[in-house]
C-alpha positions in Angstrom: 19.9 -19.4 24.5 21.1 -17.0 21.9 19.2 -18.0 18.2 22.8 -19.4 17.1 23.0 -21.6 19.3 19.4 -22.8 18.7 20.4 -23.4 15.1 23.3 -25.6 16.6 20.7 -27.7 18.4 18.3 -27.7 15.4 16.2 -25.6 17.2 15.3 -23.5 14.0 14.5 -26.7 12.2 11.2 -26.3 10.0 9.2 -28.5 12.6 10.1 -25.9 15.3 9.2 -23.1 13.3 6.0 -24.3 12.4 5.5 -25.3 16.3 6.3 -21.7 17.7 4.5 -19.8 14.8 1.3 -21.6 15.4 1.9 -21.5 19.0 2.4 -17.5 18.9 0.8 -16.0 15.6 -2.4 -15.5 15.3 -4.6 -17.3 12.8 -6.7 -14.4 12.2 -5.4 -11.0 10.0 -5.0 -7.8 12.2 -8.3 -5.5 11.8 -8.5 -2.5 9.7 -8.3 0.0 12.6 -5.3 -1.3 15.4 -6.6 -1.3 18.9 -6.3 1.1 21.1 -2.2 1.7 22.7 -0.8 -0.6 19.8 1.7 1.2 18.1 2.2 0.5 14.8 5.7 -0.8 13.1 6.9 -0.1 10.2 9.7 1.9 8.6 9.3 5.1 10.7 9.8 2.9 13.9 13.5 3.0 14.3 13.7 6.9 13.0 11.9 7.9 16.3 9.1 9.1 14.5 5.1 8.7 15.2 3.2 7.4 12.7 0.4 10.4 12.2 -3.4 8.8 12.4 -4.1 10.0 9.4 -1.1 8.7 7.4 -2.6 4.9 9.2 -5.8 5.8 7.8 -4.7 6.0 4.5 -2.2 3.9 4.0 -2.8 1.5 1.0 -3.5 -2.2 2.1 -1.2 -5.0 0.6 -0.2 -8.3 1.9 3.4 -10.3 1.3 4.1 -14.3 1.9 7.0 -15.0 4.3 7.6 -18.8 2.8 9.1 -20.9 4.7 10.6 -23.8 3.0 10.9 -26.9 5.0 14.3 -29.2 3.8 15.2 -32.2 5.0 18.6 -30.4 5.2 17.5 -27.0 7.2 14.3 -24.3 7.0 14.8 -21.8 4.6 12.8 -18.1 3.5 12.3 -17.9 -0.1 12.9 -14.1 -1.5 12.8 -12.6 -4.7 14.9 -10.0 -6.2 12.9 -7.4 -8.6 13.7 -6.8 -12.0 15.8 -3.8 -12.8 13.2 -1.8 -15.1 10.6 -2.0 -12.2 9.0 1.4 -12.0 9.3 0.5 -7.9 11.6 -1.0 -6.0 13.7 -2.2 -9.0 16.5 -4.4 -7.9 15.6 -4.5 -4.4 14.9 -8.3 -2.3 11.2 -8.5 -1.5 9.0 -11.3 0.2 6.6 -12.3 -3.1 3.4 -10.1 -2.6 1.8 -6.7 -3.6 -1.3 -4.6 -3.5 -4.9 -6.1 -2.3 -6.5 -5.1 -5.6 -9.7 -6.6 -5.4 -12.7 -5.6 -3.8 -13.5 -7.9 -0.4 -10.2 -9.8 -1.3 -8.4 -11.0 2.1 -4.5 -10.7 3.0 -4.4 -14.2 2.7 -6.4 -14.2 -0.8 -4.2 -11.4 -2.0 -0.5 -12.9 -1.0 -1.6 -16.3 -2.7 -2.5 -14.5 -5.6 0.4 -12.5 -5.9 3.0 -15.4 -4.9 0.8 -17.3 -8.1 1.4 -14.3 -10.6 5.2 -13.5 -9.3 6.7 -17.0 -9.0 4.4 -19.3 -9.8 4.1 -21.1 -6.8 0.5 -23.1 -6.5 -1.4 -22.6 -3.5 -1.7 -26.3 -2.9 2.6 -26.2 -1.6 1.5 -23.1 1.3 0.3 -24.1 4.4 -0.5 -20.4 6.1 0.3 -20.4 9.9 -0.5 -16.6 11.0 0.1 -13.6 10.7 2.6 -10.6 11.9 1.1 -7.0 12.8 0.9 -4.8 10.5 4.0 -2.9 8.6 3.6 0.7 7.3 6.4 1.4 4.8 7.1 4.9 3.6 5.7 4.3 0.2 2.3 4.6 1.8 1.6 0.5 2.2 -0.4 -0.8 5.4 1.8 -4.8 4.6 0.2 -7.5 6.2 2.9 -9.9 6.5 1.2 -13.8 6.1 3.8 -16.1 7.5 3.2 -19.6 5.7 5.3 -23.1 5.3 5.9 -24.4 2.1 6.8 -28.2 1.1 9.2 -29.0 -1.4 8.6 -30.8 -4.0 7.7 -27.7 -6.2 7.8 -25.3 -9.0 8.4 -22.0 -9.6 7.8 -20.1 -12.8 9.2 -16.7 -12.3 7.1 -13.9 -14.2 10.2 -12.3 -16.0 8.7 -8.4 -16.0 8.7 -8.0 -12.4 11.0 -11.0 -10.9 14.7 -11.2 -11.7 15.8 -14.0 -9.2 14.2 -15.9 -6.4 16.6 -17.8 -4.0 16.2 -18.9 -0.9 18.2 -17.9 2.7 18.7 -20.3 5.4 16.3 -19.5 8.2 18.6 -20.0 11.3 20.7 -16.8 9.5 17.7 -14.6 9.4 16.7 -15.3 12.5 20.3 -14.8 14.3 20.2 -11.1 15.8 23.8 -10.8 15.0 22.8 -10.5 11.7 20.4 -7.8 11.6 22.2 -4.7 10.8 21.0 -1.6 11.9 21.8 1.0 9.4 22.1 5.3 9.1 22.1 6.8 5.8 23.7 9.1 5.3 22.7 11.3 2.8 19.1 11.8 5.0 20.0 10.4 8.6 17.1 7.1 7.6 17.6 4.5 9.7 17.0 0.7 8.9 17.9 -2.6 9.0 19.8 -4.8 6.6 20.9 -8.7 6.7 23.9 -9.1 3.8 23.9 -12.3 2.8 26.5 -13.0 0.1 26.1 -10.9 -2.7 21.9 -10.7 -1.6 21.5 -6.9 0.0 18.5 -8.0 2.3 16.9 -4.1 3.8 14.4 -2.0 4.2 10.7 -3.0 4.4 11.8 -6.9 4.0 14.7 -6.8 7.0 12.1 -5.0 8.8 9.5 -7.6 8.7 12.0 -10.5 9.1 13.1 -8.6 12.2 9.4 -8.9 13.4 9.2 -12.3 13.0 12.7 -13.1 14.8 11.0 -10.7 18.0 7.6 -12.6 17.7 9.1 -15.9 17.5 12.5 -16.4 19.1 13.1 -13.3 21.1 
């Protein structure tokens, strides 16, 4: 059964989600060092490239919140769009989420913190499921994806220096591989994926981990 047809049987409802993630993610964040014959995803994966040991090594740990937002009418991931004067990344759609910044501070710890500061969202709305592998970006990040249902009621209080739009995306179009685009630029021959939606460019680091998610839970 092809993930379309799932979302015609409401089998990407938010119950179902929430059944399969805790069913197949685990509740525990991946380890500093990955074992031994994991290889590590990220943005190099789909430019047949290794990842070199010591680029893992130093990668930069930070952690993002894949929110799941569970409507009566239909699951939904909430993104955000970055402002345009952001010194990184400006413009670009991004999962709220940053940089562990403080000394012993978990993945979990640092995504909450960082949903807090970039939308306003309250801890007491995220239930955290699991977590996805590890994703090395090209920036230098080692991004520790924690996947995480949230319950409306709520609200969101943008921060206004770093966040220039959240929306939201229906989940059964994220998780439909027809949508996931894979991409060649090319100006430098970098491959990627990308999920258009509307006016929303959806690539990069952020497809990437969606695309994780879609192979971990419905592939």
């Amino acid at each position: 059964m092809t993930a379309r047809e799932a979302s015609d049987s409401v089998l990407l409802s938010g119950d179902d989600f929430r059944r399969r993630a805790l069913a197949r993610l685990p509740v525990e964040p991946p380890p500093p060092v990955l074992p031994s014959g994991i290889v590590p995803g990220g943005d190099h994966a789909l430019n047949q490239r290794g990842l070199p040991q010591h680029i893992i090594a130093g990668a930069r740990p930070a952690a993002v919140l894949v929110p799941v937002v569970l409507h009566t009418t239909g699951a939904t991931i909430l993104l955000t769009q970055r402002t345009a004067q952001m010194r990184k990344h400006s413009g670009q759609i991004a999962f709220p989420g940053g940089k562990v910044d403080e000394p012993g501070e978990t993945a979990l710890e640092a995504a909450l913190r960082e949903t807090r500061e970039e939308i306003g969202l309250a801890a007491r709305h995220i239930e955290p499921l699991g977590y996805l592998d590890p994703y090395f970006t090209v920036t230098g990040y080692r991004v520790i994806p924690v996947i995480a249902m949230v319950r409306p009621p709520f609200d969101l209080t943008p921060n206004a220096d770093e966040v220039a739009d959240v929306f939201e995306v229906p989940l059964d179009f994220l998780m439909e591989p027809a949508n996931h685009h894979l991409v060649e630029r090319k100006e430098d021959g970098r491959r990627f994926y990308a999920m258009p939606f509307g006016e929303r460019y959806i690539w990069g680091a952020t497809a990437g981990i969606l695309r994780h998610l879609y192979e971990r839970l419905y592939q």
